[in-house]
N, C-alpha and C positions, 0 to 999 in steps of 0.2 A: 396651314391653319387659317384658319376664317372665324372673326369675331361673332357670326352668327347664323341663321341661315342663310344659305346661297341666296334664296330672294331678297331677304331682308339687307342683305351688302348691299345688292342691285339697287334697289330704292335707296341707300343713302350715298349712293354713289352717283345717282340721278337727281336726288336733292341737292347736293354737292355741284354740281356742274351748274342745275339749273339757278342758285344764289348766284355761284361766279358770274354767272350768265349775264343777270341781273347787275352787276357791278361795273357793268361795262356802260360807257358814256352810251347815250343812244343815239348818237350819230357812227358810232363805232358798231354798234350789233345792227344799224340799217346798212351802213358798208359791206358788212360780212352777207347778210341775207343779201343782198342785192351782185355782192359778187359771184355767193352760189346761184345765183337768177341766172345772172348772164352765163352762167357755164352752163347751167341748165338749157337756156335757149342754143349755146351750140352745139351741143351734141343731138337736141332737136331737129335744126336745121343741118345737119350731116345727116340724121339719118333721115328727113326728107327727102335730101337730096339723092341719095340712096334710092330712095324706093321710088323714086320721078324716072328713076334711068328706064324702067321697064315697064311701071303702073300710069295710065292715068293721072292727071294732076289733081282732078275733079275727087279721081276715087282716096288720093292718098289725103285732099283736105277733110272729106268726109270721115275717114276713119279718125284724121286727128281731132277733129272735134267731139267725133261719138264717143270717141273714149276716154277721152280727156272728161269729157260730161258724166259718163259711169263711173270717170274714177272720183267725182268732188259727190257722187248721190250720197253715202253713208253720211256724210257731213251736212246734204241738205235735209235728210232725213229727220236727223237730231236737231237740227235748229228748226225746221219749218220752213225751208224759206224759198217754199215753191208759189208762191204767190206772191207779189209785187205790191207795194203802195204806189204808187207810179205806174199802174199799169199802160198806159200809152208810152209815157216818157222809154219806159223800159223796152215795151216790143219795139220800137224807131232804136233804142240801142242794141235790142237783139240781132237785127237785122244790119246795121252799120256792123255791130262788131265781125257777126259773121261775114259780111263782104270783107273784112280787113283781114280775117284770116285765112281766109280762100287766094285773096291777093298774094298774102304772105308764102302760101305754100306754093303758090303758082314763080315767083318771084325766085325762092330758094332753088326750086328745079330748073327753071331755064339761062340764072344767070350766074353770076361767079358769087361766094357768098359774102364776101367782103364789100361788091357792088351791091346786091341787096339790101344787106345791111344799112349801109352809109345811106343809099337813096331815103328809106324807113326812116332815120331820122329830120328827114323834111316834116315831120309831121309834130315839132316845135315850133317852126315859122307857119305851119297854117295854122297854128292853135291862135296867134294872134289876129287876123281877121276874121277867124269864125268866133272867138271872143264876142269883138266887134258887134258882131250883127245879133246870136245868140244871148249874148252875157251884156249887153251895153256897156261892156269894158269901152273905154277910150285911153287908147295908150297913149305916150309922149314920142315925137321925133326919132328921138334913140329907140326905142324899140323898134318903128316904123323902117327908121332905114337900118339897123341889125336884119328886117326881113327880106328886104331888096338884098342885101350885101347876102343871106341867106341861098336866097333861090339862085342868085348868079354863079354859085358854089354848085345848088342843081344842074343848073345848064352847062356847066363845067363839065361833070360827071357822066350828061346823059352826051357827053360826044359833042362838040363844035366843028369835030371833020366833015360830021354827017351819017356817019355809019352811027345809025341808032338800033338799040339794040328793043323789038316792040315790049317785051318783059319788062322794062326797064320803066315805062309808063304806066305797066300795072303794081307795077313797085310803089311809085309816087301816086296812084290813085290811092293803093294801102295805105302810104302815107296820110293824105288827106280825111280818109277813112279813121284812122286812130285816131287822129284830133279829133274829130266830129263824136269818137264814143267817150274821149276823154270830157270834150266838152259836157256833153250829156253824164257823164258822172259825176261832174261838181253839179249837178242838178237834181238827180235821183239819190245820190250817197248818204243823204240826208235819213233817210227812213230804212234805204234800201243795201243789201249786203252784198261783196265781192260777190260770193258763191251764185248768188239770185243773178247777178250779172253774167255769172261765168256759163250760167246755167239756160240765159234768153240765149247767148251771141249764141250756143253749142247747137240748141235745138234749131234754130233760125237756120244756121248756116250748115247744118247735117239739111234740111228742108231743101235750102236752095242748090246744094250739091246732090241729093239724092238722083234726081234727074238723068244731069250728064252725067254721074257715074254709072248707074245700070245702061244707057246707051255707049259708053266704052269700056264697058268691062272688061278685065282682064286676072283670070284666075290667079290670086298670089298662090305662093310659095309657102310652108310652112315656115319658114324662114322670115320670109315676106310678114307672115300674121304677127309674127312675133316682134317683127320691127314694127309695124304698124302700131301694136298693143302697145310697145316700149314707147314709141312716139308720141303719144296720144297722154300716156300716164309723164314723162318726161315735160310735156308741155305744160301740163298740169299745175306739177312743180314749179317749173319756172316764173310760172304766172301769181301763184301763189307767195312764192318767197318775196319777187316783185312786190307787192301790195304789203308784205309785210316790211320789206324795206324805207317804204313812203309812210308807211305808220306810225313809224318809230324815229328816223331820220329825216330833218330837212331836206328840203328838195333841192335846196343848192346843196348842200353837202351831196348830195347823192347823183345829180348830174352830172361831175365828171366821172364818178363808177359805170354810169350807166354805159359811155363809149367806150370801156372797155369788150365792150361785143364786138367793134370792130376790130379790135388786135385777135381777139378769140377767132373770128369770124375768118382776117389773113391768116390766121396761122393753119386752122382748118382748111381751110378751103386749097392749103398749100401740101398739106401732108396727106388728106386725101384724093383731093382731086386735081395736085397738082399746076394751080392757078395761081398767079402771081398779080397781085393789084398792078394797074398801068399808071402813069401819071396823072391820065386824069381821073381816075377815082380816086388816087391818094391825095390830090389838089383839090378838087370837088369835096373832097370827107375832112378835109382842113377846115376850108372855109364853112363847110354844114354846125361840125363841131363847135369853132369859135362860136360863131353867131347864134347858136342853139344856147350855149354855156351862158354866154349875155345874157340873153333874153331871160334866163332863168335866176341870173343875180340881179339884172333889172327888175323883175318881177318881184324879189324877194325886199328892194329895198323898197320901192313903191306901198307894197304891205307893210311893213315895217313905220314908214311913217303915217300911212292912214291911221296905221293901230293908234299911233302915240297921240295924230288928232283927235281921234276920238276922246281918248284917255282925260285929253286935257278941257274938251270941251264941257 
């Protein structure tokens, strides 16, 4: 027996969740969105890595973009939000973002995903000298040397034997790269929407991939389209729950969630491709982690007291 029609349950069963939903601290439903991100991103970068064994890197970035971008149109549709207020600001983020995910996907196919990973988050310590130059932040000591103690965690990771691995550099250019559109979105965010964002880096970086992917083509697999399409839309997601993670959730609270990519990142990259982190990436993604973590409670206490001078002045 059912108190009334079957739709009409549905919708106060939907009501229902979505009040509890609401009742939850919102540092607690940024944790939760943020922890399905990072699962979102691995199963992403699995199946990347997947389709790098036999396609093209050029062609599998390309399709992650293009579809990822078909899958947020219905959404840009309803809002509008194919036009930019920031139109310069945005095409220079267009084009950084798309190089950071071409990096990204280049990165997950050549190297182990747990080193990807970890390298990718170098791109906390460059957020504080592109700060710098971009944002005329001027940091304090402590964050300056968190970013030396930082990068030496990189150098750790990119091998001090010598045996470098070259992916490994386009890993930490991605790095650099995500700062660079991060920086550029406390600059545009203002006027400008996720989706507007998600929608320059797509078209940009489908542009600059189009290229080498038709000169190394290689016909997929029905199989192949389907991981592709899954990639593409799975990225999506992840980017998405992301943003709504930081919207609802401090950014310190939400920092240490964020590294759980990396435990997601070894455990994948061990159950399917049978990789196992070495010491020096799990020593290198120590020291990246700590220093990253810093810098983002430094940053939040910094905020914290300018607010209060204001307040009082």
């Amino acid at each position: 027996m059912t108190d009334g029609p079957p739709q009409t349950v549905l919708q106060a069963r939907r009501a229902r969740a979505a009040a509890y939903w609401l009742t939850l601290a919102p540092n607690t439903r940024g944790a939760l969105w943020l922890l399905l991100s990072m699962l979102a991103f691995t199963v992403m970068a699995v199946l990347t890595k997947f389709l790098g064994t036999r396609l093209d890197s050029m062609q599998v970035a390309f399709f992650r973009l293009f579809f990822a971008t078909a899958f947020i149109m219905p959404w840009l549709i309803r809002d509008g939000g194919f036009i930019p207020v920031h139109t310069r600001l945005m095409t220079l983020r267009g084009i950084i973002g798309g190089g950071a995910m071409i990096c990204m996907v280049y990165a997950f196919i050549h190297l182990p995903l747990a080193d990807a990973q970890a390298i990718q988050f170098a791109q906390a310590l460059f957020m504080v000298p592109l700060a710098i130059v971009f944002l005329r932040e001027v940091p304090g000591w402590r964050r300056i040397t968190a970013v030396v103690v930082g990068f030496v965690g990189v150098l750790v990771m990119l091998r001090p034997t010598g045996s470098v691995e070259p992916a490994a550099f386009v890993a930490l250019f991605g790095a650099l790269l995500i700062a660079g559109a991060a920086i550029l979105v406390k600059l545009v965010s203002d006027k400008d929407s996720p989706l507007t964002m998600m929608l320059f880096s797509g078209v940009f970086g489908c542009a600059m991939t189009i290229v080498p992917m038709v000169l190394n083509w290689v016909d997929p697999t029905t199989d192949e389209w389907l991981l592709l399409l899954g990639m593409g839309i799975v990225g999506a997601i992840a980017h998405n729950c992301f943003l709504r993670a930081y919207r609802v959730g401090e950014a310190t609270a939400m920092a240490p969630i964020d590294y759980t990519r990396l435990l997601f990142a070894g455990v994948a990259g061990f159950l399917f491709f049978g990789t196992v982190p070495d010491v020096y990436t799990i020593a290198g993604a120590v020291i990246i982690a700590g220093t990253s973590l810093y810098i983002a409670r430094r940053e939040a206490v910094v905020a914290k007291a300018r607010a209060a001078a204001k307040k009082d002045a």
